[in-house]
C-alpha positions in Angstrom: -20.4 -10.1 3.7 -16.9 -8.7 4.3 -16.0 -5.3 3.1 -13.5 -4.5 0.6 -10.9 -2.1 1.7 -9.1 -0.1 -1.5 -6.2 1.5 -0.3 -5.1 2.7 -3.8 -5.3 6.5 -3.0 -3.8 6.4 -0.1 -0.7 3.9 -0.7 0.2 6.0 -3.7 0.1 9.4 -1.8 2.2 8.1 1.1 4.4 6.4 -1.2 5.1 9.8 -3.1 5.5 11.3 0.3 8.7 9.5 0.8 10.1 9.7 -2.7 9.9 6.2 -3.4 9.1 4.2 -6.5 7.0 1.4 -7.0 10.3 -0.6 -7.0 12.2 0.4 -4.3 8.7 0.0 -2.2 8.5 -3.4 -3.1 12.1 -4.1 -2.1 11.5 -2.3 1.6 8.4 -4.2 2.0 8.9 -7.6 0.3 6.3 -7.1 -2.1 6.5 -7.3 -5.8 6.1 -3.7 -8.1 3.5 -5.5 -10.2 1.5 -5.9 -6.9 2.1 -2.7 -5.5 0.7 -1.0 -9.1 -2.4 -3.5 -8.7 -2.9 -1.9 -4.9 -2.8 1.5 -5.9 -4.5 1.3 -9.2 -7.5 -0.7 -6.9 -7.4 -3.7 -8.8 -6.5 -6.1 -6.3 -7.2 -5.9 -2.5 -4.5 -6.7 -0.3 -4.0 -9.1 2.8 -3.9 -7.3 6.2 -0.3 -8.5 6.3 0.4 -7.0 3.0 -0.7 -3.7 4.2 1.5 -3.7 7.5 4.6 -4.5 5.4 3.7 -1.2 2.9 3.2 1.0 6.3 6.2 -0.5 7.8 8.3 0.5 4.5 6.9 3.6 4.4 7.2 4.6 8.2 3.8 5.0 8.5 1.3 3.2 11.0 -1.3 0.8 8.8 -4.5 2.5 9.6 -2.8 5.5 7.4 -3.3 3.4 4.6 -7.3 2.9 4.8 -9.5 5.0 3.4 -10.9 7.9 5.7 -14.6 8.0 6.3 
């Protein structure tokens, strides 16, 4: 059974960290806002893809995005 990875915390913290809003994530990254608020509110989990495009946007490498153990 594969794991589910919720990077909520995480993507919401980092994007904070740059000053950016749901929005103007979305429009760096190529993702929608609605999606971004399901991320970080845990609702949905995102592709793999998904996640590299938020850590690209953000200026971050992906595995900043994962939950720490």
């Amino acid at each position: 059974m594969q794991e589910v990875v919720k990077i909520g915390t995480q993507l919401r913290a980092a994007r904070e960290r740059a000053l950016l809003t749901q929005e103007e994530l979305g429009t760096q990254a190529g993702v929608q806002p609605l999606t971004i608020s399901r991320i970080e509110t845990d609702k949905v989990e995102p592709r793999y893809s998904t996640i590299r495009k938020l850590a690209k946007a953000l200026g971050v490498e992906p595995t900043a995005l994962l939950p720490k153990e």
